[in-house]
C-alpha positions in Angstrom: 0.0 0.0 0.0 2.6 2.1 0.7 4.3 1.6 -2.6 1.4 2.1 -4.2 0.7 5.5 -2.0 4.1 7.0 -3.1 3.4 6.4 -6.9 0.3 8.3 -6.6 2.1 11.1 -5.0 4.8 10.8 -7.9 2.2 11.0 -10.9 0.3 13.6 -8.8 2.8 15.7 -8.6 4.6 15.2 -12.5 2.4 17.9 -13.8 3.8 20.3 -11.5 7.3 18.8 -12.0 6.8 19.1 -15.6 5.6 22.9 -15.6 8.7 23.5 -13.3 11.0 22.4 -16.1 9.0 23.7 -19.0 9.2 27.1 -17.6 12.8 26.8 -16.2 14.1 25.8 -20.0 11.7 28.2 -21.7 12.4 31.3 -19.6 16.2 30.5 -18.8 16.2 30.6 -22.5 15.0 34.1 -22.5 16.9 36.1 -19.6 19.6 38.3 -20.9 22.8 38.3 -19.6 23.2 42.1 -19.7 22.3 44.6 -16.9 19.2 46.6 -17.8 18.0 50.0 -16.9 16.0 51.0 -13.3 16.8 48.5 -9.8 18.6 45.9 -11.9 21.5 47.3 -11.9 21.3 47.9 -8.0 19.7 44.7 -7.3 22.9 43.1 -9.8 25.6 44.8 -7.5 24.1 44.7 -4.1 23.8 40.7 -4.6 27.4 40.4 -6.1 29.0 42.3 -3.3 26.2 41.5 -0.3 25.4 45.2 -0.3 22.2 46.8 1.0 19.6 48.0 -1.8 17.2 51.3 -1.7 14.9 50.2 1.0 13.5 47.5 1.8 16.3 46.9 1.7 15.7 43.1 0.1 17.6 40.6 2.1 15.9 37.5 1.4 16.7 38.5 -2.5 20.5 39.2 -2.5 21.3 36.2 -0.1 19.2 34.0 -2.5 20.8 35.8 -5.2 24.5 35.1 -4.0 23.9 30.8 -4.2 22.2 31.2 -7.7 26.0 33.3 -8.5 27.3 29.9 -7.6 26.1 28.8 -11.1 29.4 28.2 -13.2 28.3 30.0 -16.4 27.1 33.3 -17.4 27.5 36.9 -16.6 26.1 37.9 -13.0 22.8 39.9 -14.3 22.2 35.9 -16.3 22.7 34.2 -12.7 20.3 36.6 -11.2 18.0 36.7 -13.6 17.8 32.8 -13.4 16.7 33.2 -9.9 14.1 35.2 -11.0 13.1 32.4 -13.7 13.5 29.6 -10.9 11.3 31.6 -8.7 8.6 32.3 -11.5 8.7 28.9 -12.2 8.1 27.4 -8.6 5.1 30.0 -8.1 3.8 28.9 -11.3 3.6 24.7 -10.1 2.2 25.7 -7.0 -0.5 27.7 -9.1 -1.4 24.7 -10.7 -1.7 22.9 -7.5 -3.7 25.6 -5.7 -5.6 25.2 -8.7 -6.6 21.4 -8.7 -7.3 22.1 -5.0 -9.8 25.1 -5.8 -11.7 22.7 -8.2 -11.9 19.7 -6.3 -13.2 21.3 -3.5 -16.2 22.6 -6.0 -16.6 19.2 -7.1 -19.4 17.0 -5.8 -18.4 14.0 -3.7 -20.0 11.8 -6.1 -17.9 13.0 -8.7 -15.0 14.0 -7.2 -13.8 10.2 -6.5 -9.9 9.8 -6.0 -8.6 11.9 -8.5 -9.8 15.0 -11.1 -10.2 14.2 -14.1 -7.6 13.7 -17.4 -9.5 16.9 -19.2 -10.1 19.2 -15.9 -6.1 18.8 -15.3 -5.3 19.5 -18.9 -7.7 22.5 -19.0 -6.0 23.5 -15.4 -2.2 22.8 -17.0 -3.1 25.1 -19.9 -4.6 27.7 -17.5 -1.0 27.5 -15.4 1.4 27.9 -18.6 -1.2 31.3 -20.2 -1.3 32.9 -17.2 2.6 32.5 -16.6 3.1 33.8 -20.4 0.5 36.2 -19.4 3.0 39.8 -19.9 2.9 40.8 -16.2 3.9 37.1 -15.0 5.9 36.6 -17.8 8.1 40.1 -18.1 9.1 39.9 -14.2 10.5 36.0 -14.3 12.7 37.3 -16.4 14.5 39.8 -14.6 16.9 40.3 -11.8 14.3 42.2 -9.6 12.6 41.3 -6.2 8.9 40.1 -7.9 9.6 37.3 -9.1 10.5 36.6 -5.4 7.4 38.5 -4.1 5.2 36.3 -5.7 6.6 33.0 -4.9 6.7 34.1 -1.5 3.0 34.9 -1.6 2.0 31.6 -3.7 3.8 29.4 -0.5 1.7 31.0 1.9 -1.7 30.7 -0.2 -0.2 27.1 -0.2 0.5 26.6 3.2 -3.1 28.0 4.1 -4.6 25.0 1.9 -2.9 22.3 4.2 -5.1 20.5 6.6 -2.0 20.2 8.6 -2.4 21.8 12.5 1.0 23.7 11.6 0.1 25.4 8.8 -0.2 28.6 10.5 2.6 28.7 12.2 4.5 28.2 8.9 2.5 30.6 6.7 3.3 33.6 9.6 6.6 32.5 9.7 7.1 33.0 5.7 5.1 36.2 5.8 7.3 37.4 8.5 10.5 36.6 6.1 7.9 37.9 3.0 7.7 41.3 4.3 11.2 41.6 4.7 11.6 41.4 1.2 8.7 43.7 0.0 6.3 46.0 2.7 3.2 45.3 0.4 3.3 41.7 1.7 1.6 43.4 4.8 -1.5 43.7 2.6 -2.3 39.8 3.2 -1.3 40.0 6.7 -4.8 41.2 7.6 -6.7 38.6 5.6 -4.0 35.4 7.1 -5.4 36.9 10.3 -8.5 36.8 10.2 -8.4 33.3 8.8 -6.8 32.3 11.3 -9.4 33.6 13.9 -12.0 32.1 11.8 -10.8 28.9 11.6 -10.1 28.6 15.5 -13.5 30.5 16.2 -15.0 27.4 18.1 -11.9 27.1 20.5 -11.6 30.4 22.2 -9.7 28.9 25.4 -7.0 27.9 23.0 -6.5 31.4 21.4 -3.9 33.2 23.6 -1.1 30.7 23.3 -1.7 30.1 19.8 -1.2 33.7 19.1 1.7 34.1 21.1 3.2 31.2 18.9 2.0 32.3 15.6 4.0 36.1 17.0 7.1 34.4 17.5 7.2 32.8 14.5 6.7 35.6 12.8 8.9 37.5 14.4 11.5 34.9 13.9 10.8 35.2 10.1 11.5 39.2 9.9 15.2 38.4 11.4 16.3 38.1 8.0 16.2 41.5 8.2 18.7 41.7 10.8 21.6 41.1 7.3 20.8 44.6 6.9 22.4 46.4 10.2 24.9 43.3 10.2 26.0 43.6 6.5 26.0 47.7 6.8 28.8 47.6 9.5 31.3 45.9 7.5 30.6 49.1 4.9 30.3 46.7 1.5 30.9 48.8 -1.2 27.2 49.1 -2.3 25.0 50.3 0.3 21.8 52.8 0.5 22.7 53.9 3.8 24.5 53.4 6.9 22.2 51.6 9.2 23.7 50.3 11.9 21.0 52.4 14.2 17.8 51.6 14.9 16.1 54.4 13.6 18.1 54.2 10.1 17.2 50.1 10.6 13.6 51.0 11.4 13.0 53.3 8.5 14.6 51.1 6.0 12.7 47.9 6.7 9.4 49.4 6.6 10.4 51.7 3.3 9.8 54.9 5.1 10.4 58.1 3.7 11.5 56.7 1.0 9.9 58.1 -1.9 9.9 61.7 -2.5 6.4 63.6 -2.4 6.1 64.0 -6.0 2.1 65.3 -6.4 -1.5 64.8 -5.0 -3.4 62.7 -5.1 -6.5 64.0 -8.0 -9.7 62.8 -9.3 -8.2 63.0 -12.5 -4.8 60.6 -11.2 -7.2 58.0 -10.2 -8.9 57.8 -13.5 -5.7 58.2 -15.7 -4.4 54.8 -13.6 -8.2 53.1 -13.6 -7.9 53.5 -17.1 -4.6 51.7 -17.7 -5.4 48.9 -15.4 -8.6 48.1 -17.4 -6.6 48.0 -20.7 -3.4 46.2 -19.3 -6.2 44.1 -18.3 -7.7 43.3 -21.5 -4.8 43.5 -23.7 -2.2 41.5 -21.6 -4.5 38.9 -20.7 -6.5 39.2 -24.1 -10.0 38.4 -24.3 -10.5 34.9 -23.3 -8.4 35.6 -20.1 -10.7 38.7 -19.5 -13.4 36.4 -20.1 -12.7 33.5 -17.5 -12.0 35.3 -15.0 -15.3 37.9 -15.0 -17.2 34.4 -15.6 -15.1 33.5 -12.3 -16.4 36.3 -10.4 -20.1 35.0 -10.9 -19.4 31.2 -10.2 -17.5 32.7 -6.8 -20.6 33.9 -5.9 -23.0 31.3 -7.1 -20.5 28.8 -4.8 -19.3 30.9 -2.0 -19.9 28.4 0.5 -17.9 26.0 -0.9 -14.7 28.4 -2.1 -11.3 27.2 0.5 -9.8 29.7 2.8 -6.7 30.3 0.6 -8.7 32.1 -2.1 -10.5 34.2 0.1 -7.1 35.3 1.6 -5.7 35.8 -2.4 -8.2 37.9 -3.8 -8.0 40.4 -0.7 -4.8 40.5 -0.6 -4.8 41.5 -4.6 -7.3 43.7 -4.4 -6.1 45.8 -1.5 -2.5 45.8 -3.2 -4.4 47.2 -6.5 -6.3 50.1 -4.2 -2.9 51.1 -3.0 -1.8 51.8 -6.2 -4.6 54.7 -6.5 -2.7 56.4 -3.7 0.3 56.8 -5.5 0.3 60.5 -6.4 0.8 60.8 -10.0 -0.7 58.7 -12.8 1.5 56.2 -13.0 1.0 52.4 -13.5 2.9 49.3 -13.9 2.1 46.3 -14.0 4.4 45.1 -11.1 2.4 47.0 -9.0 -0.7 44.4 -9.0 1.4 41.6 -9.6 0.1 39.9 -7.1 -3.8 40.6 -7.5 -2.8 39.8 -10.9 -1.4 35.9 -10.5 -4.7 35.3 -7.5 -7.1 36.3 -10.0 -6.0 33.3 -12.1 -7.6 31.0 -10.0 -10.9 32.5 -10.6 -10.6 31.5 -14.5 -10.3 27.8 -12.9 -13.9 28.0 -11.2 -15.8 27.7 -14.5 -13.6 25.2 -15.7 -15.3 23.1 -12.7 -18.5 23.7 -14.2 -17.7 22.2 -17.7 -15.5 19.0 -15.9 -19.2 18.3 -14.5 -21.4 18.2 -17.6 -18.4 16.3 -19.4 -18.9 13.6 -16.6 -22.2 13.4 -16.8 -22.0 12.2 -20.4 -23.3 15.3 -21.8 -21.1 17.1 -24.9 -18.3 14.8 -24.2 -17.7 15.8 -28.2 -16.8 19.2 -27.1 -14.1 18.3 -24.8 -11.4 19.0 -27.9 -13.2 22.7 -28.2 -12.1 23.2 -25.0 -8.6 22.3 -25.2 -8.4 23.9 -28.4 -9.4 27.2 -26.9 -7.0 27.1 -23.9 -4.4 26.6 -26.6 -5.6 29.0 -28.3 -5.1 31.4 -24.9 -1.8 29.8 -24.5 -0.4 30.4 -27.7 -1.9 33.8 -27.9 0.2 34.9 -24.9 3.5 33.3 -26.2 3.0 35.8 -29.7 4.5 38.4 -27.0 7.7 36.3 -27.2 9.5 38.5 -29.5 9.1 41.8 -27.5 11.1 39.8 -24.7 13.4 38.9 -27.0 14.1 42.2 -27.7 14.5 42.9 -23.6 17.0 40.0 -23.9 19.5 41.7 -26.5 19.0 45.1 -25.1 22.5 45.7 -23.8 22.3 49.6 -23.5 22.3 50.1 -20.2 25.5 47.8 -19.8 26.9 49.5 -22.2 26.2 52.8 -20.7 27.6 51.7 -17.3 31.1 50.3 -19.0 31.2 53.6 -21.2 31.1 55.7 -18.1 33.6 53.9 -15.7 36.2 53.8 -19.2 35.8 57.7 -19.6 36.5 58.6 -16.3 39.8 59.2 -14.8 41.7 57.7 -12.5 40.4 57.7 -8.2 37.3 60.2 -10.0 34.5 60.7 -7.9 31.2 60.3 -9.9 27.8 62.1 -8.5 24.9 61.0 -10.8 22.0 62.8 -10.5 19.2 60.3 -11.3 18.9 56.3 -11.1 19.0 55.6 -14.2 22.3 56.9 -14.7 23.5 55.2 -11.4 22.5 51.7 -11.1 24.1 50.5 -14.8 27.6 51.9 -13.6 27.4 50.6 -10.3 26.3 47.3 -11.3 28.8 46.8 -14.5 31.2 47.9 -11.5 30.7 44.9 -9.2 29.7 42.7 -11.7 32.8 42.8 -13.5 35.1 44.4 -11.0 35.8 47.5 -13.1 37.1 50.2 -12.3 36.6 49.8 -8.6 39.1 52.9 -8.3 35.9 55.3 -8.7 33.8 56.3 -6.0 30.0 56.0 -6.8 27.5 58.4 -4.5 24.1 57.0 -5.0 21.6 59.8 -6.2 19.0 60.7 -3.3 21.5 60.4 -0.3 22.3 63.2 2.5 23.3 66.5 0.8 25.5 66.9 3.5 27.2 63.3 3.3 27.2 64.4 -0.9 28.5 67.8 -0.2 31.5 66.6 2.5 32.4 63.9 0.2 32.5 66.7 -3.1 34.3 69.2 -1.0 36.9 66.3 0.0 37.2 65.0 -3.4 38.5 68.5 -4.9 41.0 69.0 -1.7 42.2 65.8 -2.4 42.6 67.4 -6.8 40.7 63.8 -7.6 37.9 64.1 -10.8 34.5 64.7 -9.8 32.3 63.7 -12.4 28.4 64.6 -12.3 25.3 64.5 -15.3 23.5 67.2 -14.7 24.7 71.0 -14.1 24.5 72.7 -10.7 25.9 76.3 -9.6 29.3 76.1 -8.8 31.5 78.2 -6.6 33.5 80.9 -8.3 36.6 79.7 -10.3 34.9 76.6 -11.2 33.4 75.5 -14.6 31.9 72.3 -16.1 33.8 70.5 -19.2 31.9 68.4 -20.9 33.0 64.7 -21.5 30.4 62.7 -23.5 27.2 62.3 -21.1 29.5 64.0 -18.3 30.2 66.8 -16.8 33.6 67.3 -15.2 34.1 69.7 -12.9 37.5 71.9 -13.1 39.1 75.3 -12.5 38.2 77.9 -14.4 40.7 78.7 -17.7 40.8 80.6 -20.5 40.4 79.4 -23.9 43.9 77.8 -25.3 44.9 78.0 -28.7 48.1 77.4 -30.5 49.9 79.4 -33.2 48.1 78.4 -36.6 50.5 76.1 -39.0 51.4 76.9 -42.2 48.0 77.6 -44.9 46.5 74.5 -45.0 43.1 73.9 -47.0 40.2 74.2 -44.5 37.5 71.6 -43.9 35.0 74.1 -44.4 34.8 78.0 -44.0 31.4 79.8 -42.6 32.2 83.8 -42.8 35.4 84.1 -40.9 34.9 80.9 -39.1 37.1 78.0 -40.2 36.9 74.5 -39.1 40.5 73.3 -40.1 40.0 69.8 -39.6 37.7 66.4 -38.4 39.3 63.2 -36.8 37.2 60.5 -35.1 39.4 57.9 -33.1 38.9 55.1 -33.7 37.6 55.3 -37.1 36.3 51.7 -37.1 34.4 49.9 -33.6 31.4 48.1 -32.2 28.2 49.5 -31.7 27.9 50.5 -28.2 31.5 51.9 -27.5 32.6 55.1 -28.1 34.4 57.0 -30.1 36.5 60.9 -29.5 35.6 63.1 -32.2 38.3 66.3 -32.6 37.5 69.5 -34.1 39.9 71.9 -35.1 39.1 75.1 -35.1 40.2 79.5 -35.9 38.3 82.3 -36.7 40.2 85.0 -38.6 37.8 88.0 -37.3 34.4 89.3 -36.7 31.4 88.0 -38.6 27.9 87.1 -38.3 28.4 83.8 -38.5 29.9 84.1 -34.4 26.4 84.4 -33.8 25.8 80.1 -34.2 24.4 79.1 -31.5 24.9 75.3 -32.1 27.1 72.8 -33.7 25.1 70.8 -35.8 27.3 67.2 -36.4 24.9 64.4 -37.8 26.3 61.3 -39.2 24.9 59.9 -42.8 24.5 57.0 -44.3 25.6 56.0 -48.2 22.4 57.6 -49.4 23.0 60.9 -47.2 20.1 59.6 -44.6 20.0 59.5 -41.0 18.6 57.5 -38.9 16.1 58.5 -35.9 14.6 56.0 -33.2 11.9 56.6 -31.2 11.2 60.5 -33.0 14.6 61.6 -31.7 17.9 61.7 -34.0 19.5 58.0 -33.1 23.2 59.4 -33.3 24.8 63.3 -33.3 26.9 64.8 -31.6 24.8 68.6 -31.6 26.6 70.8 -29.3 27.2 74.3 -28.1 30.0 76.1 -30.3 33.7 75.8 -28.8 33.7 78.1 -25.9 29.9 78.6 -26.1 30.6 81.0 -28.6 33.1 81.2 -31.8 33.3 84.7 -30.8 35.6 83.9 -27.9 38.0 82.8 -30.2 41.0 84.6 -31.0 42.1 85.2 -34.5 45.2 83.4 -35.6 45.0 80.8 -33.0 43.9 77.1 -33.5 41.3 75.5 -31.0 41.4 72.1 -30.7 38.0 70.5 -29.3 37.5 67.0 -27.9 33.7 65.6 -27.9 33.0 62.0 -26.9 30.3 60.3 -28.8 29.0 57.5 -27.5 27.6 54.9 -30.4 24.2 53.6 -29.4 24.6 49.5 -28.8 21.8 48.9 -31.4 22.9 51.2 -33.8 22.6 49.8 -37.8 26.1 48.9 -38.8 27.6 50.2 -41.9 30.0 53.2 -43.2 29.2 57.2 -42.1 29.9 60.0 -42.8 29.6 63.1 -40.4 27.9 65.9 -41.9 28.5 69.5 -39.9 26.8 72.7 -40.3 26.3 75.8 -37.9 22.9 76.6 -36.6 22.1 80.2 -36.5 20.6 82.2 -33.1 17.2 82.3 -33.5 14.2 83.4 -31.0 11.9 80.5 -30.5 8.3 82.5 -31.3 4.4 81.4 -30.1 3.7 77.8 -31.8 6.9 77.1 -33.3 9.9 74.6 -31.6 13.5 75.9 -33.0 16.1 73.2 -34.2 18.1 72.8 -30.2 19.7 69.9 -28.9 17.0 67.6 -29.7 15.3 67.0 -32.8 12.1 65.8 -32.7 11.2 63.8 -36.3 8.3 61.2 -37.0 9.6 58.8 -39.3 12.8 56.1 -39.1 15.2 57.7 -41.7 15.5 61.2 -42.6 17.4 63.0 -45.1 19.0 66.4 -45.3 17.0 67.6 -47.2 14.7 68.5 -44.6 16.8 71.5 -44.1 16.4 73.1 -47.5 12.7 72.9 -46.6 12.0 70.1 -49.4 10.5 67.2 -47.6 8.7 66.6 -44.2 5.5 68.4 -44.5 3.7 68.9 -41.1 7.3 68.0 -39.3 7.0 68.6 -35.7 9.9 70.8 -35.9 9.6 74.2 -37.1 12.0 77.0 -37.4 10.9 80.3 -37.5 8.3 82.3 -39.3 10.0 85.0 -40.5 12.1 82.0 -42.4 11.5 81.4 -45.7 12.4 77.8 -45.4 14.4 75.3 -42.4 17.3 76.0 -44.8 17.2 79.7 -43.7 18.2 78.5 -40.0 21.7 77.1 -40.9 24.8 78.9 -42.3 25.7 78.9 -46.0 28.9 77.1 -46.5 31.4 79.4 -48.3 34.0 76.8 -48.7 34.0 73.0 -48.5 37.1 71.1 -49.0 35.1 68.2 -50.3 32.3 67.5 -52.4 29.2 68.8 -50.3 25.8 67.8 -52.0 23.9 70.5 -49.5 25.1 74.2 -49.3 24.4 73.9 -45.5 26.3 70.7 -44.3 29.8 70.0 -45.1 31.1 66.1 -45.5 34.2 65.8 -42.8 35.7 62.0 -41.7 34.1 58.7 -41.9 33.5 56.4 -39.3 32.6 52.4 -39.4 30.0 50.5 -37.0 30.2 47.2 -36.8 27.8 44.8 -34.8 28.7 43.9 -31.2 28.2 40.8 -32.1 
């Protein structure tokens, strides 16, 4: 009998084994091995050094994280992001067997028997694998971030609740002890296990005082993981929010408090804007049939709300108070991360009417239509794999690793770097400890003390190290910013240099009395997603209008003298403020010589280019109309420069000026071009080659 018992377990439990391994191959597949953009970066480093992420803090995550960087192969953000798969994966098996418990609580006794039937699991399988493709699910088990995590954390507890085991609540407020560690929104079901747990001891009051205190401790005992945070922070690792090795710093970074900036109000109109997105990330992520099982759902919970199991109860509460929270966010902001949670729980209400169809089939009736039915689940199924290739895309994306290694290379030696947003933070940090670069640099996380920031600045330039920073502040007198391709580098204040000008030499090209002498770009040949140093030369041999350029204009062609744009924003240029900020500081007779960094986007079409230069005239920006600035705003994927004579683009988004005849009229005439120049307004300088990084 025994023998017999343990094979039932075994085939019991291979359809969870098997969605395990499905998903672990499928989705191991599809995590990228480069760091992204936002907390992956952060969540990358912290776990490769044991650091101490932006509160929570996430200590369950990074010491979890540090036994998947075990794995032998693959780049950190890969090990991590495997975590995240194996995480996504074991939340998805114990969705399926949440699932089979739902319905065969539903079921009649007479019907119910030993087992559920073949065609109720299959539907049930079918439901597991859509709503694990489903884009919410799907997107966050394949990333190095803390939901994945989150919601395996909150599917063992929903699991531990459908035991008929007298420990099961000691467990489940044990794991939501360690689960709020992780993420303060697990707090939301801590309510819901509560009252549960009164409910189901209702009829032994005597009893209740000990068990609480039990159930306290245990809970208790699971926040202690939090007690990495204070231990990890006073051996200083060299990623770390804070310093909190006091209570108060430990307090406030457990519980995520003030933490977030105040960034609006809460408005009418906020509420709507995010009611709005949730309904159509509703319908379009889960597309129609998912919509549709789970509003059928809502009615056969009500039809059989006797009958529905604790554990559900406890699930959709949980998820819906986690989606109310969401409305008190004060701007209109959604993602789908946010309602994660409510998101997964609301699966198991497309498995009610599934009960309801596993009866008539039993009965004998329609037992023709049982194929329908497994052809529309895998028709769900395969609908929500179509969204493969937009992960696929995630997976390549190596910008923000590229941005990270780009910034520690420019930098010089023992700099000090001061970003000024997250996003240009956590991909340097992270490249940093993931591939022990440039661990010379000292990173200041944005958002810190300004007085921690301001001692560690004002000991930095003491000490004559770099500081480094990306966005512009006032400086003290005898101080300036240089710019060093998305930098800013802070030194003393100078005078322009120039050198004595060589013997005549045929200019590049001559605007007026402004001459640009000569182009290189070092290297000439590399891989999308480096960068490359682009010199100008430059002199001016007196006054003319032409000092009066407010920009550098420096695009970079193709063969057929096109440009590429991405997203309605030129892809590549290097559009800048004249040498100086204006030609007019330049001395006659004297070269210039000016250094730009260029950094070459890591997607960027590979082939030959030219760069094209012209000088942008001063121009008032009038009622209506946008002038031609730093950023140039264009509606379709490839662009030619002809756009400037005023010949193509009608209804472009960029305008110059009224009193111009045409966008020509907004650039300089080119008096002299040293080669061939196809346009009287940009001149052809050096070449440069892009190859693939791959």
């Amino acid at each position: 009998m025994a023998v017999r018992h343990s094979h039932a377990d075994f085939f019991r439990l291979t359809p969870m084994i098997f969605i395990f391994l499905l998903l672990l191959v499928v989705n191991g597949f599809l995590v990228s091995p480069f760091i992204a953009w936002y907390d992956s970066g952060e969540l990358i480093g912290t776990t490769v050094c044991l650091g101490i992420s932006h509160p929570s803090g996430q200590a369950l995550f990074h010491l979890l994280g540090k036994c998947f960087l075990l794995w032998p192969w693959g780049t950190a953000a890969f090990k991590v992001g495997l975590m995240s798969v194996f995480c996504a994966a074991m939340a998805s098996a114990l969705f399926y067997e949440l699932a089979c418990r739902l319905t065969a609580r539903l079921m009649p006794p007479d019907l119910i028997r030993h087992d559920l039937s073949f065609e109720l699991k299959t539907w049930l399988f079918l439901l597991t694998l859509g709503w694990s493709w489903s884009q919410p699910w799907w997107r966050y088990s394949l990333t190095p971030l803390v939901y994945a995590l989150h919601l395996l954390m909150a599917m063992l507890i929903l699991w531990v609740l459908s035991l008929e085991k007298p420990w099961k609540w000691i467990l489940a407020f044990f794991l939501m002890g360690a689960a709020t560690v992780l993420r303060p929104t697990q707090f939301f079901g801590l309510p819901f296990i509560g009252l549960a747990f009164l409910w189901h001891f209702r009829h032994q009051p005597s009893g209740l005082p000990k068990r609480l205190i039990f159930i306290t401790a245990f809970f208790v005992l699971g926040r202690s993981v939090g007690l990495y945070l204070p231990l990890r922070s006073a051996l200083h690792p060299s990623m770390a929010y804070g310093d909190i090795t006091h209570f108060s710093e430990f307090f406030h970074q457990v519980f995520a408090l003030r933490f977030s900036k105040y960034v609006g109000t809460i408005t009418t109109n906020n509420i709507l804007s995010v009611l709005e997105q949730m309904i159509a990330h509703f319908f379009d992520d889960l597309t129609p049939l998912g919509a549709g099982l789970v509003l059928w759902g809502v009615c056969f919970l009500w039809w059989e709300k006797e009958k529905i199991p604790t554990f559900l109860w406890v699930g959709l509460g949980w998820g819906l108070v986690e989606a109310l929270f969401v409305f008190t966010i004060p701007y209109p902001t959604f993602e789908s991360h946010q309602v994660l949670l409510g998101w997964a729980f609301c699966g198991f209400l497309g498995a009610l009417p599934m009960t309801l169809g596993d009866q008539i089939l039993r009965k004998g009736h329609y037992r023709h239509l049982i194929w329908a039915g497994n052809l529309v689940m895998m028709v769900f199924v395969l609908a929500q794999l179509s969204m493969v290739g937009h992960l696929l895309d995630r997976k390549n994306d190596r910008t923000a690793q590229d941005y990270g290694r780009n910034v520690l290379t420019l930098m010089e030696p023992n700099a000090l770097y001061l970003p000024y947003e997250e996003n240009e933070y956590f991909p340097v940090a992270g490249y940093q400890e993931s591939f022990n670069y440039r661990k010379d640099i000292e990173l200041v996380e944005p958002g810190g003390s300004p007085a921690v920031m301001g001692a560690k600045v004002e000991k930095c330039l003491r000490q004559n190290h770099p500081l480094y920073v990306t966005h512009q502040w006032a400086l003290a007198k005898g101080w300036v910013f240089q710019g060093v391709g998305p930098l800013w580098k802070v030194v003393p204040a100078a005078p322009l240099k120039g050198k004595p000008l060589q013997a005549a030499a045929k200019p590049q090209a001559v605007w007026g009395n402004i001459r640009l002498l000569a182009v290189q770009i070092e290297p000439a040949q590399l891989k999308a997603g480096g960068f490359v140093t682009v010199t100008y030369h430059w002199t001016r041999s007196g006054r003319s209008v032409e000092d009066q350029s407010s920009s550098v204009v420096v695009l970079f062609t193709d063969d057929k003298g096109s440009y590429p744009t991405r997203d309605g924003l030129f892809w590549l240029h290097d559009i800048h403020e004249p040498f100086g900020s204006t030609f007019s500081g330049l001395k006659p007779g004297l070269e210039y010589v000016e250094k730009r960094v260029v950094m070459i986007p890591s997607d960027y079409p590979p082939g030959k280019y030219q760069l094209m230069l012209a000088l942008q005239k001063q121009t008032l920006k009038e009622e209506g109309q946008e002038t031609f600035n730093k950023e140039f705003y264009e509606r379709s994927a490839a662009e030619s420069l002809d756009k400037f004579e005023g010949r193509g683009q009608n209804g472009s988004l960029v305008q110059f000026s009224t009193a111009s005849q045409s966008n020509a009229d907004n650039l300089w005439l080119v008096n002299q071009s040293l080669l061939p120049a196809v346009n009287a307004r940009f001149v052809p300088t050096a070449f440069l080659e892009i190859q693939s990084p791959d």
